[in-house]
C-alpha positions as CSV (number, residue, x, y, z in Angstrom):
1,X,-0.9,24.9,15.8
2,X,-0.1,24.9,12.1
3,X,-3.6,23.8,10.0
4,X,-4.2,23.7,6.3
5,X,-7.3,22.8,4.2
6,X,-8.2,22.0,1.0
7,X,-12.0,23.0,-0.3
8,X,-14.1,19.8,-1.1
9,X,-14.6,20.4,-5.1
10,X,-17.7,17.7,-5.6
11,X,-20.6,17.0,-3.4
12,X,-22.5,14.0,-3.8
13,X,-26.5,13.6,-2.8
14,X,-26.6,12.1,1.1
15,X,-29.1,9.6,0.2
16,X,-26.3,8.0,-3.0
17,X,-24.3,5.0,-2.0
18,X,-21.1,3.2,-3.7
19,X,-23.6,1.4,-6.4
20,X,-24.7,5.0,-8.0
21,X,-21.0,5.6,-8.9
22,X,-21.4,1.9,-10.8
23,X,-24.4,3.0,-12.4
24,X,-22.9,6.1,-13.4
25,X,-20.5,4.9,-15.4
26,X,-22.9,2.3,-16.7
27,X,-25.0,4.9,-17.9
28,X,-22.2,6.7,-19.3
29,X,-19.9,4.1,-21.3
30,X,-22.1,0.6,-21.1
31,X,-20.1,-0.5,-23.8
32,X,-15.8,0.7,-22.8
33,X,-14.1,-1.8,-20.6
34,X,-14.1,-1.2,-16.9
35,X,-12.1,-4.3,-16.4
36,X,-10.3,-7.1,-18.0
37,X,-9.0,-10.3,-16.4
38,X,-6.8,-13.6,-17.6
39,X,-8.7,-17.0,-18.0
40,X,-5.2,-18.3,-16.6
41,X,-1.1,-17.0,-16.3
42,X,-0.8,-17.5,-20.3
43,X,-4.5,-16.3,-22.0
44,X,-4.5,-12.7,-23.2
45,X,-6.3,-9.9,-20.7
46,X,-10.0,-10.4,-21.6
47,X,-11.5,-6.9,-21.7
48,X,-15.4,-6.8,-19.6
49,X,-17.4,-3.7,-20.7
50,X,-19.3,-1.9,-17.9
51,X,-22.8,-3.2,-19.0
52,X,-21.0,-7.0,-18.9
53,X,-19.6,-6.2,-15.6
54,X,-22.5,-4.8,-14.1
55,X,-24.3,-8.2,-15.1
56,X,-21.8,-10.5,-13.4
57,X,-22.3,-7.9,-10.3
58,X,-26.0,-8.5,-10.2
59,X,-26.0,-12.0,-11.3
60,X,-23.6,-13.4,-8.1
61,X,-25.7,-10.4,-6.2
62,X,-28.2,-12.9,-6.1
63,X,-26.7,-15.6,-5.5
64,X,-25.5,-13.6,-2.2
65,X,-29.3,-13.1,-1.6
66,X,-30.6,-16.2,-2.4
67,X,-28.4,-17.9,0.2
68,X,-29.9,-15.7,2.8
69,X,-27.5,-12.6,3.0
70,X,-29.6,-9.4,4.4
71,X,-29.7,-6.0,4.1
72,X,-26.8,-5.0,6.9
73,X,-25.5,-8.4,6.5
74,X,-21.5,-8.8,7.1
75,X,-20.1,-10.8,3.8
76,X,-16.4,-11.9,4.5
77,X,-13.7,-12.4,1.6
78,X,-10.7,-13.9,2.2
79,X,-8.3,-13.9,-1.4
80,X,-5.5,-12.8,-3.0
81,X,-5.5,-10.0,-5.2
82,X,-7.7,-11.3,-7.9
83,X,-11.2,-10.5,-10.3
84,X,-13.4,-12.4,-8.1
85,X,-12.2,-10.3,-5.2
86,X,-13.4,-7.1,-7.2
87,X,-16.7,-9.0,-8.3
88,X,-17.3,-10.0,-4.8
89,X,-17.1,-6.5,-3.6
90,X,-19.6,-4.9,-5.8
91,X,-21.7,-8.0,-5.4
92,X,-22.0,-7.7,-1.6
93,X,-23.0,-3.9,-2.1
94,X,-25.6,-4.8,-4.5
95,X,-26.9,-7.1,-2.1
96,X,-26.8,-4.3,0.6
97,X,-24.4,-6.0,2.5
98,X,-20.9,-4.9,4.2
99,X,-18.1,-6.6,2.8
100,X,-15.3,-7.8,5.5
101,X,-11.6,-8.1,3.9
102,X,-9.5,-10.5,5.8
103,X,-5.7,-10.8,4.8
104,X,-5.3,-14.5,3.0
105,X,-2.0,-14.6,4.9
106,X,-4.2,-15.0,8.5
107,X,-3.6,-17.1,11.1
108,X,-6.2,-18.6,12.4
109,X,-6.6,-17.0,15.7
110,X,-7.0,-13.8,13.5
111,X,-9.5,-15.6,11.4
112,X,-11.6,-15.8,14.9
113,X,-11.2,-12.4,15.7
114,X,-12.7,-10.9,12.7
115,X,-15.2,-13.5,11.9
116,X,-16.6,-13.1,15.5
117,X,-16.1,-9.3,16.2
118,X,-18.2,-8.0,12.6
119,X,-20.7,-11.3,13.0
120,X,-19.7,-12.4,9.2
121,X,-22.4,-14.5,7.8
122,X,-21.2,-15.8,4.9
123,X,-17.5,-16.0,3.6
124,X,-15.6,-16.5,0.6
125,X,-12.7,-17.9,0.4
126,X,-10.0,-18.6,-2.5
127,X,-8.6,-22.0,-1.8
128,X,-9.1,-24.8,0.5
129,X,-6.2,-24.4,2.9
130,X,-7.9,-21.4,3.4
131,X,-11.1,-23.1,3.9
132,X,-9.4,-25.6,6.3
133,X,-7.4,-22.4,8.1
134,X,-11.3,-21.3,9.1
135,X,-12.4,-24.6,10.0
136,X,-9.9,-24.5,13.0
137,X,-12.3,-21.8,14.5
138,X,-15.6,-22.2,13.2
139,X,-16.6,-24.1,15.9
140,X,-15.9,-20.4,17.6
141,X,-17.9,-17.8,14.9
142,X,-21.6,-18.9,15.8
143,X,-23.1,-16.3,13.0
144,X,-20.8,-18.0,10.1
145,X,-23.7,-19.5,8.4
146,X,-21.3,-20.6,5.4
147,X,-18.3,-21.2,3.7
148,X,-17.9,-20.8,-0.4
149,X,-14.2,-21.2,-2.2
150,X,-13.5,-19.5,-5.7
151,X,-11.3,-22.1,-6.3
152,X,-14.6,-24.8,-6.2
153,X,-16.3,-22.6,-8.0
154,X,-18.1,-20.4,-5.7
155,X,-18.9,-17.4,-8.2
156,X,-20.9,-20.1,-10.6
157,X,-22.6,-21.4,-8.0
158,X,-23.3,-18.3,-7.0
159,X,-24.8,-17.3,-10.3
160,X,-26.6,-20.5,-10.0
161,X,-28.5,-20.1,-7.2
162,X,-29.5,-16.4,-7.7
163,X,-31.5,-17.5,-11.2
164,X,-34.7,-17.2,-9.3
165,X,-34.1,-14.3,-7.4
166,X,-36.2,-10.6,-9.6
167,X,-34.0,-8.3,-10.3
168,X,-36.7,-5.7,-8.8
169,X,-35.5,-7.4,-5.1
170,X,-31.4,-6.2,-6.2
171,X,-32.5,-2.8,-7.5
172,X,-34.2,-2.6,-4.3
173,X,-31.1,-3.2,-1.9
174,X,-29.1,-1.3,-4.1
175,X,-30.6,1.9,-2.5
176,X,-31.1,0.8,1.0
177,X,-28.0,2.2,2.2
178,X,-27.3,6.1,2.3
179,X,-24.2,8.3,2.1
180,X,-23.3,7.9,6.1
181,X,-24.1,3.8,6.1
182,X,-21.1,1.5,6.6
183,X,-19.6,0.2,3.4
184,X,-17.1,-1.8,5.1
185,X,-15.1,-2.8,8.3
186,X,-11.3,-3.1,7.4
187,X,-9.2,-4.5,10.1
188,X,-5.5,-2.9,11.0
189,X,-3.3,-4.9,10.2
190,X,-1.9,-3.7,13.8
191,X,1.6,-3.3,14.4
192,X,0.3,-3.6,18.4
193,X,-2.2,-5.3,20.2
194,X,-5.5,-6.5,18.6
195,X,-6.6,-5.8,15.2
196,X,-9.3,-2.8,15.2
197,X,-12.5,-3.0,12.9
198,X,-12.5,0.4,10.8
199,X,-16.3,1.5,9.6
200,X,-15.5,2.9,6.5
201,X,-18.9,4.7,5.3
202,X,-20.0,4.5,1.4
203,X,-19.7,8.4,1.9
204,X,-15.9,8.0,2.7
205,X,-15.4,5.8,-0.1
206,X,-17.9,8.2,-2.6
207,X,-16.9,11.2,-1.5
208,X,-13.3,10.4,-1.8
209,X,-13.2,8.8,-4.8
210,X,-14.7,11.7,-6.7
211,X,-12.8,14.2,-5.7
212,X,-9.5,12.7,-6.1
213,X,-10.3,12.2,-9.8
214,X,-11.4,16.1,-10.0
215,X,-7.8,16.8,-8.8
216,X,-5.3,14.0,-9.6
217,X,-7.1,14.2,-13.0
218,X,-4.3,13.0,-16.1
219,X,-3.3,10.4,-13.7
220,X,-6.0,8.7,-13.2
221,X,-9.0,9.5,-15.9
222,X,-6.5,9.7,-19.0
223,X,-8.9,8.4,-22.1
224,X,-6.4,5.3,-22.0
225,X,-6.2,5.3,-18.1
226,X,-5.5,1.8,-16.6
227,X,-3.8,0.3,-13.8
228,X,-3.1,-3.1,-12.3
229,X,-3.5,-3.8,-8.8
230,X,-1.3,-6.4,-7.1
231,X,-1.3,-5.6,-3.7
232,X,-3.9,-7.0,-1.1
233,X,-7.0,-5.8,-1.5
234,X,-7.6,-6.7,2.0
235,X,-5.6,-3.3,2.6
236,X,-7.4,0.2,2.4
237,X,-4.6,1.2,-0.3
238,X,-5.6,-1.1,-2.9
239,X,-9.9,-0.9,-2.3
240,X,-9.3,2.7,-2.3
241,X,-8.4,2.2,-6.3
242,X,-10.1,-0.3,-7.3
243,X,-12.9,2.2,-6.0
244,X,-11.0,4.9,-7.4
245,X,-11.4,3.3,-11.5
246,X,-15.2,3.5,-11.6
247,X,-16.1,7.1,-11.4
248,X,-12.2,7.9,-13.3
249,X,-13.4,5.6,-16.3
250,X,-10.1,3.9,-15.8
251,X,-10.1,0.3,-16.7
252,X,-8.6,-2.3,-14.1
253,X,-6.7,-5.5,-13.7
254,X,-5.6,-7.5,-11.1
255,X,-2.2,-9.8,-10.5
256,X,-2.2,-11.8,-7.6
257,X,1.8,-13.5,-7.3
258,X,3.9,-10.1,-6.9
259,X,7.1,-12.8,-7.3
260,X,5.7,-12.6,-11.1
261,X,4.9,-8.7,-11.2
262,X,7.3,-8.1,-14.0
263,X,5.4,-10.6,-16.5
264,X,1.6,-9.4,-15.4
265,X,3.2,-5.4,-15.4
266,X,4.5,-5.9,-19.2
267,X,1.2,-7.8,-20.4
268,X,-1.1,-5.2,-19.0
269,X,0.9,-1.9,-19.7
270,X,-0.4,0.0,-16.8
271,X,-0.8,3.7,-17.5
272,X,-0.3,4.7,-13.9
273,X,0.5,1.9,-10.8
274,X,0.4,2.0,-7.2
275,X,2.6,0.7,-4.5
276,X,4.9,0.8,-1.5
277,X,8.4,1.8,-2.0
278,X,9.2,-1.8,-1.2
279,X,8.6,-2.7,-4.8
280,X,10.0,0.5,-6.2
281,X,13.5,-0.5,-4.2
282,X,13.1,-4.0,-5.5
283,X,13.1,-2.3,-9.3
284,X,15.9,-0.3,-8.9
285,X,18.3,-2.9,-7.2
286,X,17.5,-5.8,-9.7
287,X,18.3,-3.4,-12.9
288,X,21.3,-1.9,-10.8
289,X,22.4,-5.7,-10.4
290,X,21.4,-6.5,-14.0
291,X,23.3,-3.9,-15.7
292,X,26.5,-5.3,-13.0
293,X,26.1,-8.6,-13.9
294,X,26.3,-8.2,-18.0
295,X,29.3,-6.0,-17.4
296,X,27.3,-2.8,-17.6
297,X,27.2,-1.3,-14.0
298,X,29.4,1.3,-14.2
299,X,27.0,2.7,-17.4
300,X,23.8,1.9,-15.0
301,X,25.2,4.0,-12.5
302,X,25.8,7.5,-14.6
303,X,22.4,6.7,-15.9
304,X,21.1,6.9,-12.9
305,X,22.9,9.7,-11.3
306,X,22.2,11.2,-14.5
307,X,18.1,11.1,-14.1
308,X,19.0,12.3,-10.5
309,X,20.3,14.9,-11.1
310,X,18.2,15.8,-14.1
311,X,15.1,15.5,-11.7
312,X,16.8,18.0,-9.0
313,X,17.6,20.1,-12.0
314,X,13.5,20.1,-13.0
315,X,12.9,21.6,-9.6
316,X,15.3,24.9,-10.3
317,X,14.3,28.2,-11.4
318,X,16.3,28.2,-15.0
319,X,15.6,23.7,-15.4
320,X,17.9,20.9,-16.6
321,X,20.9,22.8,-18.8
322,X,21.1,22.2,-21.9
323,X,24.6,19.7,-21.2
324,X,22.6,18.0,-18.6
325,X,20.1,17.7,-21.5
326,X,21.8,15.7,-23.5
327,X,23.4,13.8,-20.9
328,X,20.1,12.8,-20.2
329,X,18.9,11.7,-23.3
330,X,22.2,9.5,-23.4
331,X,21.0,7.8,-20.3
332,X,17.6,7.0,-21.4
333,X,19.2,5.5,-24.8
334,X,21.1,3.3,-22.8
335,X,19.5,2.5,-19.5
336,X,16.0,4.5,-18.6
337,X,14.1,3.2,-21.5
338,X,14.5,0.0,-20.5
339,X,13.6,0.4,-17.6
340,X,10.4,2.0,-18.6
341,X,10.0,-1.1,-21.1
342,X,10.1,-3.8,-18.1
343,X,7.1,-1.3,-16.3
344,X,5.3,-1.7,-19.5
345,X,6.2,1.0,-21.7
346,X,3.0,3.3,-21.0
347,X,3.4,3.6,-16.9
348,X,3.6,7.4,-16.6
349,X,2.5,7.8,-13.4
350,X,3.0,6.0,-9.7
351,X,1.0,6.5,-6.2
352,X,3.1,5.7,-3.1
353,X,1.9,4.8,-0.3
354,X,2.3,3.0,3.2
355,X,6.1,4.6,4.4
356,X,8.4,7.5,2.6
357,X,9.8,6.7,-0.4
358,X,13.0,8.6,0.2
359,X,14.1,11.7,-2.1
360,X,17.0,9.7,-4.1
361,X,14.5,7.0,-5.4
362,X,11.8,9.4,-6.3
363,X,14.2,11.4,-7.8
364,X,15.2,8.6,-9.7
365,X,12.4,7.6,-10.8
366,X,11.2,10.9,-12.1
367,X,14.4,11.6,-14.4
368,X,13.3,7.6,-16.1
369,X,10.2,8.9,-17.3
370,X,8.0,7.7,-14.3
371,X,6.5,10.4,-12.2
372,X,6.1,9.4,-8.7
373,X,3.2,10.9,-6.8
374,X,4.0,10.2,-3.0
375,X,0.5,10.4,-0.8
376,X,0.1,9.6,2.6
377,X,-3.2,8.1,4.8
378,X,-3.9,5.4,6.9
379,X,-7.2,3.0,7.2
380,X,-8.8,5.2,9.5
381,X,-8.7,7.9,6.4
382,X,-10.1,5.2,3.6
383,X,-6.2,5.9,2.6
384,X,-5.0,9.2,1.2
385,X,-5.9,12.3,2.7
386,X,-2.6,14.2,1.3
387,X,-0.9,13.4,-2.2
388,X,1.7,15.4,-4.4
389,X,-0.3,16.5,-7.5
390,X,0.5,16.4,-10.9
391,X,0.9,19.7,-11.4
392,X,2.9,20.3,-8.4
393,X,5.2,17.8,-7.1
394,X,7.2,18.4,-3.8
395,X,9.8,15.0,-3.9
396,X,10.2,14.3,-0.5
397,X,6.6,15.4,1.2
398,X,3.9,13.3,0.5
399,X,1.9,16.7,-1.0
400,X,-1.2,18.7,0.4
401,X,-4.4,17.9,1.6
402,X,-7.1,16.1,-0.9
403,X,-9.9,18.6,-1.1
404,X,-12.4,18.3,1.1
405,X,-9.6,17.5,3.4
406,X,-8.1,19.4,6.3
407,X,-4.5,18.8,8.2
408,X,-3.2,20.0,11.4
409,X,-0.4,19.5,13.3
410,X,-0.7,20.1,16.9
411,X,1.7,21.3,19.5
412,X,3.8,17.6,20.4
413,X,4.1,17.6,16.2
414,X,1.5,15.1,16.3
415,X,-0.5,15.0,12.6
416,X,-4.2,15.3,13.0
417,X,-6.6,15.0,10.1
418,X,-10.4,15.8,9.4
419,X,-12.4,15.7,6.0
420,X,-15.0,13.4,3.7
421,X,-12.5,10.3,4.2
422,X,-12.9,10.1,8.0
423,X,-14.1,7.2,9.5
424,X,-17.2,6.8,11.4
425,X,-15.1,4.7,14.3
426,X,-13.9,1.2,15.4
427,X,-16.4,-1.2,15.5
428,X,-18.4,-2.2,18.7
429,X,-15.4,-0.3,20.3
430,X,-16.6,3.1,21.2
431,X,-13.5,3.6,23.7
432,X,-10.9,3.3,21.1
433,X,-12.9,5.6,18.7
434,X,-13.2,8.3,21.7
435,X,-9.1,7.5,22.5
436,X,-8.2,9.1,18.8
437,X,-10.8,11.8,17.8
438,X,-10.7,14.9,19.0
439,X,-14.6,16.2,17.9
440,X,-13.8,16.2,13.9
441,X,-9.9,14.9,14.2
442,X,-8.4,11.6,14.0
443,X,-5.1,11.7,15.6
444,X,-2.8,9.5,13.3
445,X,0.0,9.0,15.5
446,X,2.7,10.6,12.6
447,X,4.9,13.0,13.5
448,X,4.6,15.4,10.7
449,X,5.5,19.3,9.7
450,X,3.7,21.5,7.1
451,X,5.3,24.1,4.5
452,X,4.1,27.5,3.4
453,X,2.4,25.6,0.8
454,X,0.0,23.1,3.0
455,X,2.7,20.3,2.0
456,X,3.2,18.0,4.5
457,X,6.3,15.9,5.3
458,X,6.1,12.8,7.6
459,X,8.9,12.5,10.1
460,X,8.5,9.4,12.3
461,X,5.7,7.7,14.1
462,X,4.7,9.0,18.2
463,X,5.0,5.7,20.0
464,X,8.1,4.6,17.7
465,X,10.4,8.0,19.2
466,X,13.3,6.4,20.8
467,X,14.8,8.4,23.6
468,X,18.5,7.7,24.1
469,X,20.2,7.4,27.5
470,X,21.6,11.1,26.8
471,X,17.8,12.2,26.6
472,X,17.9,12.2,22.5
473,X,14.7,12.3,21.1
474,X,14.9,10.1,17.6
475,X,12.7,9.0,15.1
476,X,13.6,5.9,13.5
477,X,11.9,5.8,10.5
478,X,14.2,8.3,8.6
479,X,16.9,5.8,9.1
480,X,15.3,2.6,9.0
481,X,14.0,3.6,5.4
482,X,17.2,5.1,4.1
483,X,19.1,1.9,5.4
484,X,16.6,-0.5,4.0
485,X,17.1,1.1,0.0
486,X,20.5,-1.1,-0.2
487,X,20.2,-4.0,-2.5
488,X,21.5,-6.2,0.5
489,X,18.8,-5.7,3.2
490,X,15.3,-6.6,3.9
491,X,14.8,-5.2,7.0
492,X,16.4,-2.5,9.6
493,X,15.0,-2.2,13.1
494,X,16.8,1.0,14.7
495,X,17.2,0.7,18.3
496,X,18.5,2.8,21.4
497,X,15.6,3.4,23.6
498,X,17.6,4.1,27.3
499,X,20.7,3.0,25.7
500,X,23.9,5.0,25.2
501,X,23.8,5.2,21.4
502,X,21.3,4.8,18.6
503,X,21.9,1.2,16.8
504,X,20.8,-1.3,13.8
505,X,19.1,-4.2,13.6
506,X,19.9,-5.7,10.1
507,X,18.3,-8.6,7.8
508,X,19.9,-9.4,4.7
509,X,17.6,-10.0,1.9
510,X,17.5,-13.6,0.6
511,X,16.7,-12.4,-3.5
512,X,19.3,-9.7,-3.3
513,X,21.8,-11.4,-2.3
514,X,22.4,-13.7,-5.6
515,X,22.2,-10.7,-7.4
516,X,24.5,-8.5,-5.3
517,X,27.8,-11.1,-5.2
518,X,27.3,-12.0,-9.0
519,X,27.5,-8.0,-9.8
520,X,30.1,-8.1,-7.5
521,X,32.2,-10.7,-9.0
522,X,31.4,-12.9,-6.3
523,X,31.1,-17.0,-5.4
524,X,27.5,-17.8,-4.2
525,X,27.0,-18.1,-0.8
526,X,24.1,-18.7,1.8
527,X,23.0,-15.4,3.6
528,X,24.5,-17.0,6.5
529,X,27.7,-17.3,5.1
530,X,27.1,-13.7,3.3
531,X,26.8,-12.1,6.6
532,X,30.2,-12.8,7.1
533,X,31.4,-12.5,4.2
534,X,34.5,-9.2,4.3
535,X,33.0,-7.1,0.9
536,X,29.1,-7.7,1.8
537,X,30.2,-5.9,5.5
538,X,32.3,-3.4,4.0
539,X,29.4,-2.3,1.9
540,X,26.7,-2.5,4.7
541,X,29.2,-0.2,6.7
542,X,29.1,1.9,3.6
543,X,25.3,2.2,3.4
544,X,25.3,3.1,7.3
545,X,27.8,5.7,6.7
546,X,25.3,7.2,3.9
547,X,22.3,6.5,5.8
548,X,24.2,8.5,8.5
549,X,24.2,11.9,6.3
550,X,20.5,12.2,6.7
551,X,20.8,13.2,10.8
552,X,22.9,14.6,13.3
553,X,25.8,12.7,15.0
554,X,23.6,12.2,18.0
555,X,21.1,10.7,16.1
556,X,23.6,8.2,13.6
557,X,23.6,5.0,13.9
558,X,27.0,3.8,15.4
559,X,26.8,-0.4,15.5
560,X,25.0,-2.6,13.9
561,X,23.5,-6.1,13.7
562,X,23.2,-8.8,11.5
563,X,20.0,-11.0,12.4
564,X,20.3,-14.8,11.6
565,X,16.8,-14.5,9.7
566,X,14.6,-12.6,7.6
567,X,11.8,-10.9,9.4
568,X,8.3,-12.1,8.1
569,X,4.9,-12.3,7.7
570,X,4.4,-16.0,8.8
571,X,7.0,-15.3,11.6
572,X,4.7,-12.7,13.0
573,X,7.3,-9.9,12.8
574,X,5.8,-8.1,9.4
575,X,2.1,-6.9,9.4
576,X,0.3,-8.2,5.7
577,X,1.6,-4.5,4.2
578,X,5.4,-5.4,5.4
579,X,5.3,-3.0,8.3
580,X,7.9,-4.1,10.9
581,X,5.6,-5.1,14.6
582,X,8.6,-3.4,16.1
583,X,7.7,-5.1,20.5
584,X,7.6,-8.3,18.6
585,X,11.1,-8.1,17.3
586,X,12.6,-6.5,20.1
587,X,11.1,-9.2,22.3
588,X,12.3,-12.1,20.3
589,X,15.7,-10.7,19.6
590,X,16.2,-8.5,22.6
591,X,19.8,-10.7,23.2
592,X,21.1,-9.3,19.8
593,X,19.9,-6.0,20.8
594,X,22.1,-6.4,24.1
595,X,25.4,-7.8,21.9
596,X,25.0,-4.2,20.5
597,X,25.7,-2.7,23.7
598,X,28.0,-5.4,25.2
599,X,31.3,-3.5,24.6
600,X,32.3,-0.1,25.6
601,X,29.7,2.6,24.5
602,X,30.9,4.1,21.5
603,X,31.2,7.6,21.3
């Protein structure tokens, strides 16, 4: 069994909670910005100094308390990615209560689940079709004592109503909790089955924090460190950061439409960002179909082959040559700086998260100027518990362990993880917690490998292995991720599982495709009609063929599928952080999956 472990580099005092990191960096800049937020899409960013902030925190704090919100208390907020969500946060732990995310994107069945299963008391909400989503089930969550909506004006009537309460009574709850109390119960978002309530402690979250600053450093607690967060901060990803910003002395804002990321990016200038490769695909395929589309695609391409290559170069003894050099700063005249421009201008750094990000793109985006550090962790790990470091970047492994972190892989090449960012276990479901420890370990469920180093490469997930007819073992995820980089698709669900040959379901991607045929010297046409269309096959066979370079013969995919739709969140197919819920699509579309296999097998 192949373990490495990373010394934890900062202890912090067991009886601290989340709100001494706060006051810490009260204490030490009460007058710097910790955050800065938009009065609407087209005010300028509004900066809040830490002594402002920490006023707002305590004022709405008591309007938690004074409408009857305990110590232990479960608070509920259901929003998109916005400032109130952040205030909201930090109010609820000044009040000493445990915030409960919930995805705005819930149905209302979910809405049940999670208010009923962690007893939320009160819950804030952002708009009223939320509001009238919970009202389908309240009649079902006897402990929801209340409903506020941000868009009514919940925070100022927040503030209102805590006037009266002392501020002795919120100093007081802001120590009730210790290190090992919860801080939270995020829900999976749950590719299977019902969603699990993780305990996240104040110790993970602390503990965590802290110590990634100490080694992730430059990226994060630059003196003009700042980043914007646009995904949910319902997911463990996002919190992690926002956490993350206190004790880095990083200031943060918040977009909440990512269909508008390129404005809120370029008004915020970001010094570092985080995200799932998702959005860093979408990037590079609209400046690819950009450049195509003003007659420039051929130039986009060297340019980009060009920072390839100059990136692979980086990782050589003897470096980039001094042709490849120049070549390079040739590209960047033409093509990388403007790339950088529509990020901002100041984004130097990236955090990937939530599936690999492939080695061509992070390539890529290192040789633009944009150094991407690929981590990997899941709720059950308050996220990261392994990212490539600034000083040492592996492209293609998601790096070594955070300190304070330990990784194993055990002997079916299962990845098992212990350390500060451990969770305490599901809530009320004390079987589930025993099913994935083992003593100190969570087993993740990733099929992983280490290097000499303690680097660790993800490889495919356990329950996903698809065993072929021939008694192939595959992972799909190698190919699904590869596939899905093509300015054409959405989605790729690889199937096979007792079948003769490994296949491909395919979506095509409703904003790519405009893009794609006008590059193309194309007509516009409806996906449907694209997906019949002779060049937008030919180049999806092309993409397989690539995609196909990455495994053996036995492992290629040899037919695939066009599906009539996208694959969803609303449909039910995509979990809230785009993850496919694999027995849902191969239920639904298990006839397509048969068409594949109709024929003769192909050998």
């Amino acid at each position: 069994m192949e373990e490495f472990r990373t010394p934890q580099l900062v202890e912090t005092d067991p009886a601290d909670n989340l709100n001494d990191l706060l006051a810490a960096r009260v204490r030490a800049t009460p007058d710097k910005a910790v955050v800065e937020r938009k009065a609407s899409d087209d005010a300028p960013w509004e900066p809040l100094s830490a002594r402002e902030y920490d006023a707002q925190i305590v004022a709405v704090a008591k309007g938690l308390v004074a409408r009857g919100v305990g110590v232990g208390d479960r608070v509920g907020i259901m929003s998109r990615t916005r400032y109130e969500w952040s205030l909201l946060d930090w109010a609820a732990w000044a009040a000493g209560a445990v915030p409960v995310p919930l995805y705005e994107t819930s149905s209302a069945e979910q809405v049940e689940w999670i208010l009923t299963d962690a007893d939320v008391s009160l819950l804030v909400v952002e708009t009223a079709a939320h509001a009238a989503v919970v009202d389908e089930v309240r009649a079902q969550a006897p402990t929801l004592r209340e409903v506020l909506v941000i868009d009514d004006g919940a925070v100022d009537a927040l503030v209102r109503d805590g006037a009266g309460v002392d501020d002795a009574e919120i100093a007081r709850r802001r120590h009730a909790a210790r290190r090992d109390d919860v801080a939270t119960i995020i829900y999976t978002s749950g590719t299977t089955g019902r969603p699990k309530g993780v305990e996240l402690t104040h110790g993970n979250f602390a503990e965590l924090t802290t110590n990634a600053v100490e080694k992730l450093g430059v990226v994060v607690s630059s003196p003009n460190a700042r980043t914007m967060l646009f995904m949910p901060l319902a997911h463990v990803f996002a919190r992690f950061v926002h956490v993350l910003t206190i004790p880095a002395g990083a200031v943060l804002g918040h977009w909440p439409d990512t269909k508008t990321l390129v404005q809120g990016i370029g008004t915020f200038r970001p010094t570092f960002i985080l995200s799932v490769p998702r959005v860093f695909e979408k990037v590079y395929n609209s400046a690819e179909q950009k450049a195509a589309a003003g007659g420039k695609g051929a130039i986009f391409q060297r340019a980009a082959k060009t920072a390839i290559v100059y990136s692979r170069a980086l990782d050589t003894p003897r470096g980039p040559s001094p042709w490849l050099r120049l070549q390079h700063k040739v590209a960047d005249v033409l093509v990388l700086s403007k790339i950088r421009a529509v990020l901002g201008g100041q984004v130097e750094w990236a955090i990937s998260g939530g599936a690999p990000l492939g080695e061509r793109l992070g390539h890529f985006y290192r040789g633009v100027g944009l150094k991407v550090l690929e981590g990997y962790g899941l709720t059950e790990t308050t996220a990261p518990a392994t990212v490539n470091l600034p000083d040492r970047t592996k492209i293609g492994t998601v790096g070594p362990p955070l300190p304070g972190t330990a990784i194993r892989i055990a002997a079916d090449g299962e990845v098992e993880i212990q350390g500060i960012q451990v969770f305490r276990g599901y809530h009320a479901n004390p079987a589930a917690t025993a099913e994935t420890m083992d003593g100190p370990w969570f087993r993740t469920g990733d099929l992983g490998s280490l290097d000499e180093d303690g680097f660790l490469r993800i490889t495919g997930r356990k329950k996903e292995i698809i065993v072929t007819a021939a008694g192939k073992n595959v992972a799909p995820a190698v190919l699904e991720d590869r596939l899905r980089g093509h300015p054409l698709v959405s989605q790729v669900v690889v199937v096979g599982d007792q079948r003769p040959f490994i296949g491909a379901l395919i979506t095509l991607d409703p904003e790519g495709v405009p893009g794609w045929l006008a590059a193309h010297g194309k007509p516009a046409m409806s996906v449907e009609e694209a997906a019949k269309d002779p060049d937008v096959l030919a180049s999806l066979d092309k993409a397989v063929e690539r995609t196909n370079k990455a495994v053996s013969r036995a492992e290629s995919i040899r037919k695939y599928r066009i599906l009539d739709r996208d694959l969803t969140i609303a449909d039910g197919y995509l979990t809230p952080k785009l993850s496919v819920r694999r027995a849902e699509v191969l239920k639904d579309f298990a006839a397509d999956v048969d068409a594949l296999y109709a024929d003769a097998p192909v050998h």
